[in-house]
C-alpha positions in Angstrom: 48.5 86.6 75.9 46.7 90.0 76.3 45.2 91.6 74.1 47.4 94.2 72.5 47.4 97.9 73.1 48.9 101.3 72.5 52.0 100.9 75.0 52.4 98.0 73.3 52.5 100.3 69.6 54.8 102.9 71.7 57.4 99.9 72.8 57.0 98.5 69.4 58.1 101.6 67.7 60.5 102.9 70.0 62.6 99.1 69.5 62.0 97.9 73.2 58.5 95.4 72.8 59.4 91.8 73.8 60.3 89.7 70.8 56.7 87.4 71.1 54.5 90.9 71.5 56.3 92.3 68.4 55.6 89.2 66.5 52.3 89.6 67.3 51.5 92.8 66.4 53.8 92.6 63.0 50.9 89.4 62.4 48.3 92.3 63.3 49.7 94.9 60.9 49.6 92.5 58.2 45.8 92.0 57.8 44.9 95.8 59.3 45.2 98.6 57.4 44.6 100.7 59.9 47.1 99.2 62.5 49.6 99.4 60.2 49.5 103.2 59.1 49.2 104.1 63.1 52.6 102.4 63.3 54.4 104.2 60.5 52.8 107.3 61.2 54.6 107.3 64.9 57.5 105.8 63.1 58.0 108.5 60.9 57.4 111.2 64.2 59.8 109.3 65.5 62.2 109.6 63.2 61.6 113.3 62.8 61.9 114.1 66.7 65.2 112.0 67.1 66.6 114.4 64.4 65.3 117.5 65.5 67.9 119.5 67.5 70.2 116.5 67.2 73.2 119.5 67.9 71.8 120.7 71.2 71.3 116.9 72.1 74.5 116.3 71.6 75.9 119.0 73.7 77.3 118.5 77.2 75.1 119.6 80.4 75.5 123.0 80.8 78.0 123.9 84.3 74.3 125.8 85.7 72.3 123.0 85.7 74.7 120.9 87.1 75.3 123.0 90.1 71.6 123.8 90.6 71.0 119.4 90.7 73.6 119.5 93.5 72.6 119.3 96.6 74.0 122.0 99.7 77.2 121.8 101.5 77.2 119.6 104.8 75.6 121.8 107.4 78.5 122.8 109.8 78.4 122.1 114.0 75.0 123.6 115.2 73.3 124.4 112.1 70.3 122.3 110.7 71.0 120.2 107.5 69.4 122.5 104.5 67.3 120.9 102.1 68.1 121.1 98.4 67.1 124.5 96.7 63.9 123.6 94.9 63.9 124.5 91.0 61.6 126.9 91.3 64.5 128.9 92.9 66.7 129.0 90.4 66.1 131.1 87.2 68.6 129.1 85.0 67.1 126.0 85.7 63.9 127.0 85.7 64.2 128.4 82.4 66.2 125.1 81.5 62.9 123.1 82.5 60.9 125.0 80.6 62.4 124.4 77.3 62.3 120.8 78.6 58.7 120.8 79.4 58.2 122.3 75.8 60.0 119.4 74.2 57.8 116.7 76.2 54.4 118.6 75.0 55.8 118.5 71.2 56.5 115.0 71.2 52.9 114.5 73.5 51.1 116.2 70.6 53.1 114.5 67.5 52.0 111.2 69.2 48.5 112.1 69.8 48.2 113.5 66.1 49.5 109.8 65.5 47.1 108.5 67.1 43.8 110.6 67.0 44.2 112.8 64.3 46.5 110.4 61.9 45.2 107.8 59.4 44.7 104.9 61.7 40.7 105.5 62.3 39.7 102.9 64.4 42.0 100.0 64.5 39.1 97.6 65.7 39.8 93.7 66.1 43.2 91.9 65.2 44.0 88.4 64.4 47.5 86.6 65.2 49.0 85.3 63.2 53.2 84.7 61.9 55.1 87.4 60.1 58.5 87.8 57.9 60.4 90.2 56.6 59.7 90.8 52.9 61.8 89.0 50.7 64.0 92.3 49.2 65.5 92.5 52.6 66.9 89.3 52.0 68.0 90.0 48.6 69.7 93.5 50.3 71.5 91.1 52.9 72.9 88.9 49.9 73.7 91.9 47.5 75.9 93.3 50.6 77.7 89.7 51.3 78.7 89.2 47.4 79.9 93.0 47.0 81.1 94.6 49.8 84.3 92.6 49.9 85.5 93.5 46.5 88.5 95.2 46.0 88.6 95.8 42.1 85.0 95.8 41.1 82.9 96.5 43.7 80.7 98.9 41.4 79.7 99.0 38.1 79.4 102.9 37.7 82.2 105.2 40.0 80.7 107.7 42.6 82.7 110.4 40.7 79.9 109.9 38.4 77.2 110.5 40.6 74.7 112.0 38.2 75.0 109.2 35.2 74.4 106.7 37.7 71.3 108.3 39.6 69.9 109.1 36.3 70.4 105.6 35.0 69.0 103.5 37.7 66.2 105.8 38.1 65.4 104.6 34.2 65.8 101.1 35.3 64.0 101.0 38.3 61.0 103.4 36.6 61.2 105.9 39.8 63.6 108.9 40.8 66.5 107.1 42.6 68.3 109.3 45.0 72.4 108.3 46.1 72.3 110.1 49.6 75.4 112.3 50.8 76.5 110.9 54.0 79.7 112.9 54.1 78.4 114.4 57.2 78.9 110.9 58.8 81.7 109.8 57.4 81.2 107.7 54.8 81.7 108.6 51.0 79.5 107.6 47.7 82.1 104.3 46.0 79.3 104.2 43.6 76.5 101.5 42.3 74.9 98.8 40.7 71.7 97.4 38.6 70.5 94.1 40.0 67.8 91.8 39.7 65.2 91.7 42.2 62.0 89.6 43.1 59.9 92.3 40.7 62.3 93.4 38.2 65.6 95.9 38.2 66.9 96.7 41.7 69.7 98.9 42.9 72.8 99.1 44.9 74.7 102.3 46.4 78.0 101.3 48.2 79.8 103.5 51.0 82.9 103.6 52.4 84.8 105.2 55.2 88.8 106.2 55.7 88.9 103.2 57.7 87.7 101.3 54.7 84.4 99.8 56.9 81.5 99.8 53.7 77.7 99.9 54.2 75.5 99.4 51.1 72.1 100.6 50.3 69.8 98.2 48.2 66.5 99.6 46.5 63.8 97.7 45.6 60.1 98.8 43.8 57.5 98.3 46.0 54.7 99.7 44.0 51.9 96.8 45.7 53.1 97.5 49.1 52.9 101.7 48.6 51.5 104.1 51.0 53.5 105.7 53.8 56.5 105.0 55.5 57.1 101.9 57.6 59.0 101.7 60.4 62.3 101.3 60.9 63.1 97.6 61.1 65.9 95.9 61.9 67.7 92.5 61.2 71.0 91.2 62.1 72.7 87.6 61.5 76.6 86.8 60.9 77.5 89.7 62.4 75.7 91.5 59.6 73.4 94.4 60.6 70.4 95.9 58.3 67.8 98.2 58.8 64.9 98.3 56.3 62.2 100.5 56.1 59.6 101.2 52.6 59.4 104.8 51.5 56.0 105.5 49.2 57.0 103.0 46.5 60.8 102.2 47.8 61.9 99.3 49.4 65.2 99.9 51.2 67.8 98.2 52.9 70.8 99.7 54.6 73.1 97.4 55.4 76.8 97.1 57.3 78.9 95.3 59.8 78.5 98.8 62.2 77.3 98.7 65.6 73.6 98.9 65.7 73.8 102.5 66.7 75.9 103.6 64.5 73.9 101.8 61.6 70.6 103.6 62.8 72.7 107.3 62.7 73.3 105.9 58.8 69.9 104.9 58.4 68.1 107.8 59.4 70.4 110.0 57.5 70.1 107.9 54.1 65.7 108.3 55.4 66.2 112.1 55.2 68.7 112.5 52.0 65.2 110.4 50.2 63.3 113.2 51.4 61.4 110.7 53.5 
């Protein structure tokens, strides 16, 4: 296999690097530092970009544009077929692909801070070698499956009680705990729990929308693995999707029977409610 290199750090992050290459370089990140901060540092941009504007995203083509991307009407009897109108000669679109070429230089630069001007230094040499997902996603997963299908107790403290329960499992788990809103999207605080975890108290907030689907957000400290924001990473089995990502000292694991999609619009919203 070749060695590995930055489009390979750019597939990796952006979810589309073949499943052996990702292996690979999730073996790399584990014995260099420096590999793996250049990876959450363009993790986090990412992150950041895909929310910026997400409004104006969303909106529909403007009618302008569209008629400026069509091409003439059929040239009648006699005349010579007319090329396109270049983009140059239209002042809407023009302006359009301005803003456009803007956007492309912002995400140029927030990938070359990444990767020049960022924490990675030089990566040097990698070894390869097998890697897993650390063992609170597992205990997430299993929190979710036990839980999530309880009807009469599927919290110990109700999310009408929002600031008792932050304030208590932030005591347990020896960090500020935050329960994030995701009203916006739909889903509503049912409340949380105190569970045991591989290194001592962990937490779980459960969600629920009208349609009664529930996704669940398991903490764990991570005090031994601190240091920056991983990337987003994703694991799905039984029809059960999680993403999991570690915040300074945080583990966390968002998980739900959502389409992926839909789980990563959840995920990145519980990432900013942390103040990731």
């Amino acid at each position: 296999m070749s060695p590995l290199d930055d489009d390979d750090l750019h597939r990796y992050v952006d979810g589309r690097l073949g499943a052996e290459r990702a292996r690979a370089l999730e073996a790399a990140m584990a014995t260099d530092e420096a590999l793996r901060q250049t990876v959450q540092a363009w993790s986090a941009q990412r992150i950041e970009l895909a929310a910026l504007e997400r409004s104006v995203l969303d909106e529909p083509i403007p009618a302008a544009i569209l008629v400026a991307l069509r091409d003439d009407p059929p040239a009648t009897s006699g005349e010579p077929a007319r090329r396109p109108h270049p983009p140059t000669a239209r002042p809407g679109l023009r302006t359009w692909l301005a803003a456009a070429s803007i956007a492309v230089v912002s995400c140029a630069i927030g990938f070359v801070g990444g990767r020049w001007g960022g924490p990675a230094g030089d990566r040097g040499g990698a070894t390869m070698a097998a890697a897993a997902a650390p063992r609170f996603v597992a205990e997430g997963r299993v929190a979710h499956v036990v839980f999530a299908p309880e009807v009469r107790h599927p919290v110990e403290v109700d999310g009408s009680d929002r600031a008792h329960l932050v304030g208590w499992l932030s005591k347990r788990l020896g960090t500020n705990v935050v329960a994030p809103s995701l009203s916006e999207h739909g889903f509503e605080l049912v409340g949380g729990r105190l569970l045991p975890g591989d290194r001592g108290a962990s937490a779980q907030f459960m969600y629920q929308d009208a349609s009664g689907a529930r996704v669940t957000l398991y903490l764990s400290r991570r005090p031994a693995e601190a240091g920056g924001t991983s990337a987003f990473r994703f694991e799905q089995s039984d029809g059960l999707q999680s993403f999991y990502w570690i915040d300074r000292d945080v583990g966390y694991v968002l998980s739900g029977d959502l389409p992926r999609a839909r789980l990563s619009e959840l995920a990145t919203a519980v990432y900013r409610g942390i103040g990731g």
